[in-house]
N, C-alpha and C positions, 0 to 999 in steps of 0.2 A: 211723399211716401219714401222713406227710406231704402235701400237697396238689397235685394234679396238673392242670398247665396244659395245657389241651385247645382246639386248634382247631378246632370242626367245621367244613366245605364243603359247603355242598349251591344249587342252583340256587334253589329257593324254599322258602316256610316259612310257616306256618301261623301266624294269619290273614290274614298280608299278601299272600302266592301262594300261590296252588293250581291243581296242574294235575289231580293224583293220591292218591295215599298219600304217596308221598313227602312232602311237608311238611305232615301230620299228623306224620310219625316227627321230621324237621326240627324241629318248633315245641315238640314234648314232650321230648324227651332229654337237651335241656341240660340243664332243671330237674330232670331224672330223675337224672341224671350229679352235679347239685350237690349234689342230697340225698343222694348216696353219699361225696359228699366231694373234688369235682373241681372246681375250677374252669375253668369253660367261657363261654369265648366263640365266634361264630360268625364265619363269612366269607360274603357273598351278592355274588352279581351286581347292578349298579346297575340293576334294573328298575327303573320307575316308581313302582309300587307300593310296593318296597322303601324308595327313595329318601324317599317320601313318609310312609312309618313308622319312616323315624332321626329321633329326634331328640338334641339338644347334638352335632351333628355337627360335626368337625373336621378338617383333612387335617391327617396323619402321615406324609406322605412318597408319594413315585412313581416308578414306574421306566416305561422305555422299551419297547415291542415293536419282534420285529425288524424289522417295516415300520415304524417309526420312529415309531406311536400312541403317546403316551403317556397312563397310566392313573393317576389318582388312588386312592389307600387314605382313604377315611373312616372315624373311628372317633364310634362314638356309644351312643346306646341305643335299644333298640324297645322302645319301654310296651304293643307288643300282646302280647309275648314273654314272659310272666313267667318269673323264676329259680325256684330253688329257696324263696327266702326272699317271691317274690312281688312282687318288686324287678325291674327291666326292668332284659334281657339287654344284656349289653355283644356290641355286631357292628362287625365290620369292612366296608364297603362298598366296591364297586368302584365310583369315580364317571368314566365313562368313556361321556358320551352319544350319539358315534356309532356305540358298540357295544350298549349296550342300551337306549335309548328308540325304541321302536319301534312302532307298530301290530302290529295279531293278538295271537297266544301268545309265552309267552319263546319260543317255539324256532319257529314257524313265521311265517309274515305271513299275512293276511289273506285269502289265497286257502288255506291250511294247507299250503302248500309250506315245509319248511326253509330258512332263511336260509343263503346261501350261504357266508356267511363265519362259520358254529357254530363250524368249527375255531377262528378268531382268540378270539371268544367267549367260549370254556369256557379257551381254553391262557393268556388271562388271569389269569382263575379260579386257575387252577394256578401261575402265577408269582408272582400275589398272594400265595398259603401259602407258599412258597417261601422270598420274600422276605421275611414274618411271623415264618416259623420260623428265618430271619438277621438278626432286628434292626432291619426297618424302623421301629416300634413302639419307641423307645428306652424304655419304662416295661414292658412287658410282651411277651414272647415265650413262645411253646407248647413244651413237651418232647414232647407228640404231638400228629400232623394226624389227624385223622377224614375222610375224605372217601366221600361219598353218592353215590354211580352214579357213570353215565360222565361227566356235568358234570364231576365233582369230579378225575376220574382221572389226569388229566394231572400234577396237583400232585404224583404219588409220582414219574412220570417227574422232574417238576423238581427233586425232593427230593436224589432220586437223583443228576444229574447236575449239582449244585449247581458252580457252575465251582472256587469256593474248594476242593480238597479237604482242606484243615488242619482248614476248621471242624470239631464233633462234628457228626454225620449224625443227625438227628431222626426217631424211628421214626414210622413210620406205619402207620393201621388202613385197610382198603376195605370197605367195603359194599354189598355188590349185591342192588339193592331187584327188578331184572326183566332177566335176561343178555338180553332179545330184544333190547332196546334199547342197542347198542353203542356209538354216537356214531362209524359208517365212514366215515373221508374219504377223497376222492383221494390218493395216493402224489404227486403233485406239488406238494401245499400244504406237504408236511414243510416246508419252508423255514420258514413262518410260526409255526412252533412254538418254535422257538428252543432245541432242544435238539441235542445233538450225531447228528455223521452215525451213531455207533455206537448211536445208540437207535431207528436202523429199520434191525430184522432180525429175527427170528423168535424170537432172547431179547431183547425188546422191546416193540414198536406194530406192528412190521410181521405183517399180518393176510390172506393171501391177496392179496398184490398191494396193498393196504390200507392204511391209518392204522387202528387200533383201539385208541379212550381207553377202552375198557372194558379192552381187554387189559392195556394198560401200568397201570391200577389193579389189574390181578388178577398182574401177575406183578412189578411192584415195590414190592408190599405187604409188610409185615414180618408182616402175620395178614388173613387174608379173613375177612368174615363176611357171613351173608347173611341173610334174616326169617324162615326157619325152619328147624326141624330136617329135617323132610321135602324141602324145596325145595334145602337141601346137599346131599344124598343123590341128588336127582333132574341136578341142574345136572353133574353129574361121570357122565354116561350121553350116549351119541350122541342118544336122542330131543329132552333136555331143556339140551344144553350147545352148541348154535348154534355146533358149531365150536371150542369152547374147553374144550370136556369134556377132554381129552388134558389141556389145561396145569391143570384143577381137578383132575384123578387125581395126577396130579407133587404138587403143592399139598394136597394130603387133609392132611396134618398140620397146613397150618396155615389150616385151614377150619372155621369153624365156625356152625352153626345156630342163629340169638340168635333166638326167637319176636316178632317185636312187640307191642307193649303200646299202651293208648288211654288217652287224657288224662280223669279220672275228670271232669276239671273242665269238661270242655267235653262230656261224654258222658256223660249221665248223667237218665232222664227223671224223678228224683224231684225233682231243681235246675234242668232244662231251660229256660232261657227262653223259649224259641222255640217251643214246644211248645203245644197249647191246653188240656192239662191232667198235673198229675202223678200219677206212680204210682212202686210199686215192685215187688219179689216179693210181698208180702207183701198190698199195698192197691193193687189190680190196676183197681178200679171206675174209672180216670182213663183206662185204655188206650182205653175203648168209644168217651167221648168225642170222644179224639183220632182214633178209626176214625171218627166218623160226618164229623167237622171236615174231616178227608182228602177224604173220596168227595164231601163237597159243594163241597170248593175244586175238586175235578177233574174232575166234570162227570160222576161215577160217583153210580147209583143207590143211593141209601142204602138201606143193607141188612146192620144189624148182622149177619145170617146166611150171609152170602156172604163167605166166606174172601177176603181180599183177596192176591194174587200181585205183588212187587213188584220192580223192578228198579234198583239206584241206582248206574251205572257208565260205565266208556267203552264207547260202542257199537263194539266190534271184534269180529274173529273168534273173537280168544284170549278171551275171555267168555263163548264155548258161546252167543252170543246167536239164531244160526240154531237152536237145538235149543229156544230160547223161542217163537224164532216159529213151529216147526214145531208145538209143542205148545199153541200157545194154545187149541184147539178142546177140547183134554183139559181146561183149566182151566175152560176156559165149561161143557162137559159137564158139570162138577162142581158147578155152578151159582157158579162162582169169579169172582173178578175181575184184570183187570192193568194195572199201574201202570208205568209207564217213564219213570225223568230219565234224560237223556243225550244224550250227541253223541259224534259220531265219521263211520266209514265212511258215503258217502252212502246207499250201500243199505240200507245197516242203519237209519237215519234214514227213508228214504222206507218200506220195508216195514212198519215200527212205524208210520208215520204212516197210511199204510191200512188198518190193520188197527184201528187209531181208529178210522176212519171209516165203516170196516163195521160194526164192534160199537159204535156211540154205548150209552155209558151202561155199559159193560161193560168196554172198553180205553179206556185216557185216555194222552196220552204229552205230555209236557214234553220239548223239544229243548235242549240248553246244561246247565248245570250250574248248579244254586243252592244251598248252603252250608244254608242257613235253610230250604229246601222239604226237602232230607236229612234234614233232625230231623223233620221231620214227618210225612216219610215213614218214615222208621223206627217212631215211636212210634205209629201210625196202621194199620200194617198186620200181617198175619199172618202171609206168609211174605216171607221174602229170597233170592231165586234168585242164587246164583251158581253157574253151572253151567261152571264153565271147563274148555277143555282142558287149559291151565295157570296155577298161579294163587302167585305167590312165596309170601306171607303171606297178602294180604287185608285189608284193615281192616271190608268192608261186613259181612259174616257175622260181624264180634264185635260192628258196633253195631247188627246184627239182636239178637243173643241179648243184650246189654243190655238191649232194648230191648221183648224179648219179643216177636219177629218170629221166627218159626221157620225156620233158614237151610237151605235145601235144596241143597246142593253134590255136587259130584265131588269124588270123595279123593283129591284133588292138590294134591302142594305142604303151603302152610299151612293152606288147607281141612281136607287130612285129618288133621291137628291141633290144630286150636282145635272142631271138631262131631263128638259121640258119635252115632251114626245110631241110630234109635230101633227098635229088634228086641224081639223077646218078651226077652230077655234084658235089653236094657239098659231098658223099660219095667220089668221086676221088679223093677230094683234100682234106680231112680231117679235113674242114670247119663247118662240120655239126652238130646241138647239141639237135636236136630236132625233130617234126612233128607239120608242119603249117599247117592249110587250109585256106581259103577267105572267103567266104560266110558262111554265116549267118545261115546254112540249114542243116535240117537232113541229107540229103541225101550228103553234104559233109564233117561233124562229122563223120559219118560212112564210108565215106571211109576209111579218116584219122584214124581212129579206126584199120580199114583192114590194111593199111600202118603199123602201130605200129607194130603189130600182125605176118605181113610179115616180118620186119626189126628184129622183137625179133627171131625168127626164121632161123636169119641168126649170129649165135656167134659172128664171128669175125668181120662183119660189126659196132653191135650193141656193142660190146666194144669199138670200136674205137669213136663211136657217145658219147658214153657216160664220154668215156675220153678224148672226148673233152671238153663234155660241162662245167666236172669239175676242167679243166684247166680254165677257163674262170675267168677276173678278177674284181669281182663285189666291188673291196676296194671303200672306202670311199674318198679317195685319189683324184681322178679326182675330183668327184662332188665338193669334198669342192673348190679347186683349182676354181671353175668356180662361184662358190657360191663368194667367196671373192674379184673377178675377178668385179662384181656389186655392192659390197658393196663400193668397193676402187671406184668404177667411181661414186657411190652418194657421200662419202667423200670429193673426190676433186673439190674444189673450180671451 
């Protein structure tokens, strides 16, 4: 099978931005892609961050926006990126500083309001591939675009409305890492997008009165795919499709469930750098360590016997995080402990930060996000609460059960695919790698809280559970395989 030039799009990428999961998947897949046999380069936005990990950067060319910005194409290498061969990724960059050097987040400023002009932003983004996939690049051009959420979305509209229609039309893949997050603009910005009047209307971006770059990702895609089987299934239902379930039911055939996978090379506590000691399934004596390392960086009682409870996410609603706070008194009851990195909603920040303050020595909570405290905290603690209402994939609950942190979830989404809930049944058969519950309700977090508490309680059960889950094999390996398995049926003829 001959080799297939691949453009991926995604806003950030792993280790140079991080907002989310999203560039964990960004920073693994290429190399995942290449080792299947693709050649893959990426495309990023000119953050700062970005800018500052190309290196042998070069301009290749620029084109115009219709407010008359014009944007630089950089072509270089990221040494943080490795290939497939371990060799730094070849990326294309968007060097265009009034659009993205900026204070705060890519996407919000500094007060976490959205930047008002996202639309111009991302529909760069999208012109950028466009342009890639006609030539701007005279050494190398993509026969398919990848593109990652609604950042990337806009690029199938460009694709689509490419003004040449002689050229050949360059298929394209979309990816939807979380439908909550649309990318809606006003209905009076179209202008700014630079696509034709006939791509706002309802077979289109036009979305309830609307701009929706998620939409025009999900309906001028030549194959959707999303990060798991479960969360296809659920995104094509009124509860869990934000409005767009209708056009994912139309689209069922060409929608598919790709599971994501975690980079063994950065995840992994028997090679961990960052960690303060290792271990595996097998030679388990390094995790104790790293629990006691934990509770004394955090200001938690050291107390090999006290189950540690942990949290490592955005503090939003969709995170089931109110059913954590409701339940902390069940984890203390158990003689347990709780751990919180994160940021997000102010409430959710100030409640967690009280409830520090009441239980000194028992709850400890880290505000913001740190990369390096993550591994610590994974390798460090006992259980990994993700308790969402809904939850795409996930990545914290595979590097709980790497990690041999026992993930306690709702069966939603990827949750209820990547963790076996631990019942008389799947304890017999040493299937087990977790604690599930169903509903949406305090009242069965808190069981599931008791479950935990019960099962920690019991040694030899809850080794067994826990060396399962870290047997479990989250490689790259399959998804790419299924990933190229789509690419190869838009290729052929």
């Amino acid at each position: 099978m001959p080799t297939m030039r691949v453009l991926q799009l995604s806003a950030e990428i792993f280790p140079l931005l991080k907002t989310g999961g999203l560039a964990d998947i960004a920073g693994a897949l290429p190399a995942a892609l290449g080792a299947a046999g693709c050649d893959v380069r990426v495309l990023l936005p000119g953050f700062p961050a970005i800018i500052a990990g190309l290196h042998d950067a070069v301009p290749i060319g620029q084109f115009t926006m219709p407010w008359g910005h014009p944007v630089q194409v950089l072509a270089g290498n990221l040494p943080a990126v490795p290939d497939a061969a371990r060799q730094p990724i070849h990326a294309y960059v968007l060097h265009a500083p009034d659009l993205f050097e900026r204070p705060g987040s890519p996407y919000e400023d500094a007060q976490r309001r959205p930047y008002a002009d996202n639309h111009r932003r991302f529909a760069a983004l999208g012109w950028a591939a466009a342009h890639l996939a006609h030539g701007l690049d005279a050494t190398w051009a993509p026969q398919l675009v990848h593109g990652h959420d609604w950042h990337a979305a806009l690029a199938l509209a460009c694709l689509r409305h490419w003004p040449d229609g002689r050229v050949k039309r360059v298929p394209c893949v979309y990816t939807v890492h979380n439908l909550a997050y649309q990318g809606l603009f006003d209905a009076r910005l179209f202008g700014d997008l630079g696509l034709p009047a006939a791509a706002y209307q309802v077979d289109g971006l036009e979305f309830h009165g609307q701009i929706s770059f998620m939409k025009a990702g999900l309906f001028y895609a030549d194959k959707i795919t999303t990060v798991s089987p479960t969360y296809a299934r659920e995104i094509q239902t009124p509860e869990q499709g934000f409005g767009l379930d209708g056009l994912l039911r139309a689209r069922h055939g060409d929608l598919s469930g790709i599971l994501n996978a975690v980079d063994a090379a950065v995840w992994n506590p028997a090679l961990d750098p960052h960690i303060t000691k290792h271990f595996d399934a097998d030679h388990l004596a390094g995790k104790a360590g790293c629990k006691a390392a934990l509770q004394q960086e955090c200001g938690l009682k050291i107390d090999k016997g006290a189950p540690l409870f942990t949290v490592v996410s955005r503090l939003t609603e969709q995170k089931g995080l109110n059913l954590v706070l409701a339940g902390i008194d069940e984890i203390l009851r158990g003689g347990g402990q709780l751990l919180v990195l994160g940021s997000g909603e102010h409430a959710l920040e100030q409640a967690f930060t009280e409830a520090a303050h009441r239980h000194d020595g028992q709850v400890a909570v880290r505000l913001g996000y740190d990369e390096l405290f993550a591994h610590r905290i994974f390798s460090g603690s006992d259980v990994t609460l993700v308790p969402s209402r809904f939850e795409p994939c996930g990545l914290t609950q595979i590097y709980g059960l790497l990690y041999g942190s026992l993930p306690l979830v709702r069966a939603v989404g990827g949750l209820a695919d990547t963790v076996v809930d631990a019942d008389l049944a799947t304890l017999a058969d040493h299937t087990a790698t977790g604690i599930v519950f169903a509903s949406f309700t305090e009242a069965d977090y808190r069981h599931a809280v008791r479950r935990a508490l019960a099962l920690y309680r019991q040694p030899r059960a809850w080794a067994r559970v826990r060396q399962t889950g870290m047997r479990q094999d989250f490689s790259w390996t399959q998804a790419a395989t299924h990933y190229t398995t789509i690419y190869q049926a838009l290729m052929d003829p």
